[in-house]
N, C-alpha and C positions, 0 to 999 in steps of 0.2 A: 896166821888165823886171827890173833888181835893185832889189830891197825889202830889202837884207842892213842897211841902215841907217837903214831910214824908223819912225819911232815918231810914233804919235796917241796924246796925253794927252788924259784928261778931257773927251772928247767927248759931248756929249749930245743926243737928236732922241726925238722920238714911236716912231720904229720904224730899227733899227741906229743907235744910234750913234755908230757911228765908219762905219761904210759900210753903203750901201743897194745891192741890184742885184736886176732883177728882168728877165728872161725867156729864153730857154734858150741864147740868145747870150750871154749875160753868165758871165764865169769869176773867179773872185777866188783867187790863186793866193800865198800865202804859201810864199817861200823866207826872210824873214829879219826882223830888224827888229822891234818890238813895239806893239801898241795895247794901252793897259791904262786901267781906273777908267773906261771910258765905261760911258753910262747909256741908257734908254729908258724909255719911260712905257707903251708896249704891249710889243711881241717884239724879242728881240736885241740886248740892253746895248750888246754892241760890235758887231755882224756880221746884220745880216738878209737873208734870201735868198728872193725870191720868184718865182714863175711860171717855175721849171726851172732860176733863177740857180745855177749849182756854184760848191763851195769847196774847193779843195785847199790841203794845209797841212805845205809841209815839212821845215820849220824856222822860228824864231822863237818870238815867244812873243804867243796872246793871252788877257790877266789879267784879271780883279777885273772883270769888267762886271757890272752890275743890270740887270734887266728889273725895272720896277717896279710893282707892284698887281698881284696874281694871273695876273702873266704870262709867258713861254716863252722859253726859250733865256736864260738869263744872258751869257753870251757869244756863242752862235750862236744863231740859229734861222735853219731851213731846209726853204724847202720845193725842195729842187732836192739833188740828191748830193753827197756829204761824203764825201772821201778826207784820211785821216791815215798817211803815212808816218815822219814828226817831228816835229821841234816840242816845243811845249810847250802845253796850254788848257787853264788852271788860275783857280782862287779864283772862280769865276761864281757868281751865284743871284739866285734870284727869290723874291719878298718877297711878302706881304699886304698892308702899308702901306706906302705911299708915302714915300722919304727915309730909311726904316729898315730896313738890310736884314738878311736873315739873319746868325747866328754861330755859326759852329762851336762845339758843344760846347754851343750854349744851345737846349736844345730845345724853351724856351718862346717863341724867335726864328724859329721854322722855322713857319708859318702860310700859310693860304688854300691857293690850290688852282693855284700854279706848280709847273711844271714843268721839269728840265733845268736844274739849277742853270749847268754847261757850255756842253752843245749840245739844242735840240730839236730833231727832226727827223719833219717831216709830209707824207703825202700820199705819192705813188707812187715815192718817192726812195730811195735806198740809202747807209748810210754802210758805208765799207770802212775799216779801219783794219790797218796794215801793222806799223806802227811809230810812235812817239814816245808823249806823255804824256797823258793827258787827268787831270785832279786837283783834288781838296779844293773843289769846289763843293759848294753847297747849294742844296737845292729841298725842300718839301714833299713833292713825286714825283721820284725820278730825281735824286740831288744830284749826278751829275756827266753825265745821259747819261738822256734819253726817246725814244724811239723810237714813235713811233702814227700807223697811216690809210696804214698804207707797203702798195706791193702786191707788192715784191719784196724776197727774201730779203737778210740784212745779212750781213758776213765781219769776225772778227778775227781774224787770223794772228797780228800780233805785237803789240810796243808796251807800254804799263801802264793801267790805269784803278785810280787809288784814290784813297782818301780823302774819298769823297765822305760828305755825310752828308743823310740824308730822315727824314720819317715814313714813308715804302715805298720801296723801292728806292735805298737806298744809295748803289749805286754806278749802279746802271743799272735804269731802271723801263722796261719794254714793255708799252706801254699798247692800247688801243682796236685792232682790225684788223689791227695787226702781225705779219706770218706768222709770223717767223721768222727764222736764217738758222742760222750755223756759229763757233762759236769754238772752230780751232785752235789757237791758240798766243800769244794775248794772255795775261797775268796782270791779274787781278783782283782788287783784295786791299783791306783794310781800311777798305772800307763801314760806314757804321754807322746802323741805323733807331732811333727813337727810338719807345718807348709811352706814352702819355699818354692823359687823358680822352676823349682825339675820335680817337684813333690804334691801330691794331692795331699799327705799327713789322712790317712784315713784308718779309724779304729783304734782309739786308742789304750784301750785295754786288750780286745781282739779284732783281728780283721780275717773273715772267715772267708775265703774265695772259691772254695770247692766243696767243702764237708758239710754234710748233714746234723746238726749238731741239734741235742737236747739238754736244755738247761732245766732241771728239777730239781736242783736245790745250791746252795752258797749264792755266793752274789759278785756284783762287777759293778766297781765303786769308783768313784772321783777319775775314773779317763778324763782325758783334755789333750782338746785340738791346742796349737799354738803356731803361733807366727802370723805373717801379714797375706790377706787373700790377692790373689795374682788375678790377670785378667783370665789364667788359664788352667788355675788352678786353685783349689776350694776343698778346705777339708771337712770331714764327713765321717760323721757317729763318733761321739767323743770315748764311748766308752763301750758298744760293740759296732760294727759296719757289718752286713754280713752279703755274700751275692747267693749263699743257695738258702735251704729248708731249714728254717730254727723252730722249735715250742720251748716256749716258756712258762714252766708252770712252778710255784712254792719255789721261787727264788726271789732274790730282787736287784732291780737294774737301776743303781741313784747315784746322783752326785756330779755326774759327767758335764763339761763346760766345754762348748763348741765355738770357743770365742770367732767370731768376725766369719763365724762358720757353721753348717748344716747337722741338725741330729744333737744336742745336749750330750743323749743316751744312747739312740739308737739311731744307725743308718739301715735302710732294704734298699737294695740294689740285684740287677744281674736276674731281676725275673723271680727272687726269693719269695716264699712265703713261710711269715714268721705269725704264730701263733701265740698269745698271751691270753694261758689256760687257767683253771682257777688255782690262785695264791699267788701268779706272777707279778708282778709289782713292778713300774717302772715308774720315776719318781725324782723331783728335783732336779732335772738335767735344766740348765742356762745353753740361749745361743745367742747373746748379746754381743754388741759392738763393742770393743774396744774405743775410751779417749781417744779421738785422734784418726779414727780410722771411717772412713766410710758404708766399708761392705754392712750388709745387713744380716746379719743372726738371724737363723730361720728352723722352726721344728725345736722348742726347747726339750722339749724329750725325745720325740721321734719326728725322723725326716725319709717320707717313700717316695723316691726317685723312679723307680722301675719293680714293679713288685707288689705283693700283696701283703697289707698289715691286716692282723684278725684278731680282736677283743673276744674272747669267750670265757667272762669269766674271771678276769684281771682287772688290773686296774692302772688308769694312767693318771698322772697329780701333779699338782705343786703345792706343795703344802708351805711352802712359804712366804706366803703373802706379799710377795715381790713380785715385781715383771720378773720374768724368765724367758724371753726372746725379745727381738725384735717382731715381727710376726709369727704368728702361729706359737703362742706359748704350751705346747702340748705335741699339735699333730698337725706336719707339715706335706701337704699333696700335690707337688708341683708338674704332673704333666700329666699326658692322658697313658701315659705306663704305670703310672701307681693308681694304688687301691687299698680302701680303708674299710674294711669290714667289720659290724659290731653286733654281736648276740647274744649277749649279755657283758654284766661288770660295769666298771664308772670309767669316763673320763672328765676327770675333775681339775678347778682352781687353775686352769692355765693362765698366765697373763703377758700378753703383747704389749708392747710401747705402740704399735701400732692399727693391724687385723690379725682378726682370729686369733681370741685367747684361748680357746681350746681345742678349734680344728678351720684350717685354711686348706679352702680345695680351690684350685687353678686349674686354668688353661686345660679343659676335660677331664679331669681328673676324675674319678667313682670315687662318691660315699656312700655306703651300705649299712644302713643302722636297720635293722629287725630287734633290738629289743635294746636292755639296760637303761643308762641314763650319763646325761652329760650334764653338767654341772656347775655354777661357780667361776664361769669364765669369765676374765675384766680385759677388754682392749677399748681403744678408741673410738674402733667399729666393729664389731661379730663378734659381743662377750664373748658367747660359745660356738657358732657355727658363720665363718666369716666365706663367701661363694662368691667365688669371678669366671668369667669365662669359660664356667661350665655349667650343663643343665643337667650332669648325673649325680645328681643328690637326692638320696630319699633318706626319710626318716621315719619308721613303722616302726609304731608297737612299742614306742619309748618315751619316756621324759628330758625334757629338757628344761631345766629350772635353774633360776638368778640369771645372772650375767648382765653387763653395763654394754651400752654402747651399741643399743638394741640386742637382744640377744642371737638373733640368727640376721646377717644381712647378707642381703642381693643384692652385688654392689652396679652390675652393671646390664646390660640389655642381652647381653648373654649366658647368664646368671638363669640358675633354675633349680627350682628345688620340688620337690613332693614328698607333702606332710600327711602319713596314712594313721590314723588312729594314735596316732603321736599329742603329747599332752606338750602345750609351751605355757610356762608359768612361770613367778615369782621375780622377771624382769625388773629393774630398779630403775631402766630408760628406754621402755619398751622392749617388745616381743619380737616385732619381724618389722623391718623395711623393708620393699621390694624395689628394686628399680626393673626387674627382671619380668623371672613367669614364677608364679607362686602356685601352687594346688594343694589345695585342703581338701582330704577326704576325713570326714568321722573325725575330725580333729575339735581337740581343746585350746582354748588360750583365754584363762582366765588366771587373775590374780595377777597383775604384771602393773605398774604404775608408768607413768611417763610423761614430759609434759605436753606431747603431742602425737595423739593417736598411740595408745599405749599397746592395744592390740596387733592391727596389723598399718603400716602406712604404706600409702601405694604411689609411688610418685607417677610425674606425667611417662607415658610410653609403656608402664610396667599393666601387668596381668596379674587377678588375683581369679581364678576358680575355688568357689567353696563349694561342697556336698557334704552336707550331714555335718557333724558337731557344733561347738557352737562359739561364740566369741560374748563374753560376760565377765562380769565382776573385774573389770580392770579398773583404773585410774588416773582418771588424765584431768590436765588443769587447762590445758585448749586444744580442740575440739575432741569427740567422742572417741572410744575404742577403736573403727575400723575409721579411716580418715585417706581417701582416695583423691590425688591433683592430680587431674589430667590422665588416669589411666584407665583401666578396665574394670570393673567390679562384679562377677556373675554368680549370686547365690541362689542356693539350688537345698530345700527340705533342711534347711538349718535352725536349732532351735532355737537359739538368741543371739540376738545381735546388737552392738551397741555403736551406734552412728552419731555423728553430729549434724546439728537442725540444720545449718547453711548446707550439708550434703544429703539431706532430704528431699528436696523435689527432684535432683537428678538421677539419685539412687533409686526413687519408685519407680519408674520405668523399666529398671531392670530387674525386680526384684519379684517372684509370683503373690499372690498374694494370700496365699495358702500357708500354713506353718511356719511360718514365721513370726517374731515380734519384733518390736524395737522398746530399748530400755533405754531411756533418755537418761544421761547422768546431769547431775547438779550443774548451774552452772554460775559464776559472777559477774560480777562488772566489769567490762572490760572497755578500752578508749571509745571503742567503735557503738557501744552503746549494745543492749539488748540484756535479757534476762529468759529465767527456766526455773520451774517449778519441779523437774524429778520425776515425772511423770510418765510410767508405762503405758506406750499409744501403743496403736496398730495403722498399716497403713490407710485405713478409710476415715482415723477420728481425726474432724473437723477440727477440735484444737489443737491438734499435732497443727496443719498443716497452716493456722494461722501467727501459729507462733512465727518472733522474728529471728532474723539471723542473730549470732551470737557474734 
């Protein structure tokens, strides 16, 4: 009954060895003491549990077991429940060849098709984990924790999991039929998948491919993608992937590095939808390039492949005043199977080396903003809201304030956005370019600077519809807030507008001449010669319409 001083060395058998138990009478109950470096030739280096055998574990310590040739549980495998309230189950894995087992850090040591470098756990069983360690195992799948074929939901409250490292799943792989469960208040942290020729490296903290999972409270820290992106393979969500149903709410998701790769933080794939409820946090995820490497970093925090992301309440950041991707430093939308829904909460401070510091939407992709506010984004083009090749963008009922590099850009003739009661402000290189189809209903864009057309600029080809709100108070040093070459301009009951003089007699024509005004900003010397007094016209006053081009 006390185990506080019993230790198995170097134990070895076909299946657990260091201990076998198998049927729902059997209990294997670690309060102390260590088995470490045992071995097995099928499941459970140190520990095999079959036909409902349980194992509770808490305190002691079990180390370093192999499962050897393409097999389960490094340390445990179980097919009966697993409670962790202490303890320590560290250094486990399972190999492809026999006698040679995985090593951390060598990803051309991590092979075949083991699982659960730690613990496996299969069939209708439940692990609960309370408290203590589980760590720095290796597997191919799952280097510290697989979970598949369970029919009841799993619990982490407390405890740690890290260090583990896979080709999928990091720290924790859920695999095959597994529902699901809840992680309260465990920490999860420094996972790391590896990509390689035959490997995607995806999740590297968790890669959830079945289960329904809620995250309400601890957190999932510093995952990372690693190695070099293949023509046929890319890794994905440094620090969770998931393909089904997640919320996330009063945890947080930071830290995760998706180098040369997809997702910082989070990958959605497989049709998922992942909820980020209020207190969820996701935050400082990188998906930058690598010295040396080509591929592009994409999605510094979140990357939706196929699936639906949901702001309700949360919040998405980078608080560190750094690029954090290649593009899309924040929120990366690359087909027409992803979808980015927002109804309250922030996405803040993302920053791109290139488009979209805080949300790139491609090639048909949905953006559904109904409320909150986007913020603080710095790229080269689309501080905050960077649009190609799609026209399902709306933006209702939100803010959208700072951002360099215009704040919202339409980069090309497929590009489309609709701005319904939506405020764009605070710009430091303007508000919106269009090259696309723009539509202003009830909207604002005022306070934005820029040095040309700080409002909206409309290049040749592009479409701007305005209805109702108004475009004012901005600041430009050549020509006026709304600044249209060669495209469309159709305003409709809007209460200010701020144009420049060389785009006045082609704009009267389109413009009623009812409710409206025009606010001429200041203007200077320029090579071309001309000058402006400031002066609030309308379209019928004669010296509006003598004045000269600027």
């Amino acid at each position: 009954d006390d185990n506080a001083d019993f230790s198995v060395q170097l134990a070895a058998a076909k299946e657990g060895g260091a201990v076998y138990a198998t049927g729902t009478s059997s209990k294997l109950v670690v309060d102390g003491g260590t088995i470490t470096g045992s071995t097995a030739t099928d499941r459970g280096g140190s520990i095999s549990l079959r036909g409902g055998a349980s194992l509770e574990v808490n305190s002691g310590r079990i180390e370093n077991g192999c499962a050897w040739g393409n097999q389960m549980g490094g340390n445990v495998y179980a097919e009966g429940n697993v409670t962790v309230s202490g303890g320590t189950i560290t250094g486990g894995n399972t190999t492809g060849t026999a006698n040679t087992p995985s090593v951390k850090g060598a990803a051309s040591t991590i092979r075949g098709a083991g699982r659960g470098g730690n613990i496996c756990i299969r069939g209708a069983y439940t692990l609960t984990m309370t408290g203590g360690t589980i760590s720095d195992g290796v597997s191919p799948s799952g280097g510290n924790l697989s979970i598949e074929g369970s029919k009841t939901d799993h619990s982490f409250s407390g405890g740690t999991i890290s260090g583990g490292e896979a080709l999928n799943g990091g720290n924790i792989y859920i695999a095959a039929n597994a529902p699901g469960g809840t992680f309260s208040g465990t920490t999860v942290e420094n996972g790391i998948v590896y990509v390689t020729s035959s490997s995607n490296g995806r999740g590297g903290n968790l890669y959830n491919t079945t289960g329904t999972f809620n995250i309400t409270g601890g957190s999932f820290t510093g995952g990372a993608i690693k190695g070099t992106k293949t023509a046929s393979n890319t890794g994905f969500g440094a620090n969770i992937m998931t393909q089904k149903n997640m919320t996330i709410t009063n945890a947080t998701i930071s830290g995760g590095n998706a180098e040369n790769s997809f997702g910082g933080n989070l990958g959605v794939h497989g049709g998922a939808s992942v909820t980020l409820g209020q207190g969820g946090i996701i935050t400082n995820g990188t998906a930058l390039r690598a010295t040396g490497n080509s591929a592009n970093g994409q999605g510094g925090n979140v990357y939706i492949l196929k699936g639906t992301f949901t702001v309700a309440g949360g919040t998405v950041s980078n608080t560190t005043g750094a690029a954090n991707a290649q593009h899309a430093g924040n929120i990366y939308i690359p087909t027409a199977d992803g979808t980015l829904a927002m109804t309250s909460g922030t996405i803040s401070g993302g920053q791109a080396l290139s488009y979209g510091g805080n949300i790139y939407a491609y090639t048909n992709s949905t953006v559904n903003v109904t409320g909150g506010t986007i913020s603080g984004g710095k790229a080269a083009q689309g501080g905050n809201v960077y649009v190609r090749a799609t026209n399902k963008v709306t933006l209702k009922d939100c803010e959208v304030t700072g951002g360099t590099g215009y704040s919202i850009y339409l980069m090309d003739a497929a590009a489309g956005a609709t701005l319904n009661g939506a405020t764009v402000s605070g710009a430091t290189a303007g508000a919106i370019r269009n090259v696309g189809t723009l539509t202003l209903t009830n909207a604002t864009i005022s306070g934005n600077t820029g040095a040309t057309a700080p409002g909206v600029y409309n290049l040749a080809g592009a479409t701007v519809t305005m209805t109702g709100g108004s475009i004012s108070g901005n600041t430009a040093i050549w020509n006026g807030a709304v600044y249209t070459s060669g495209g469309t301009l159709t305003v409709t009951d809007v209460t200010a507008v701020t144009i420049s003089r060389r785009q006045y007699q082609s704009l009267t024509a389109l413009l009623p001449q009812t409710n409206i005004r025009f606010i001429m900003p200041p203007f200077i010397d320029l090579p071309a010669g001309g000058s402006g007094n400031g002066r609030s016209q309308s379209p019928g006053d004669s010296a509006f319409s003598a004045c000269r081009c600027c």
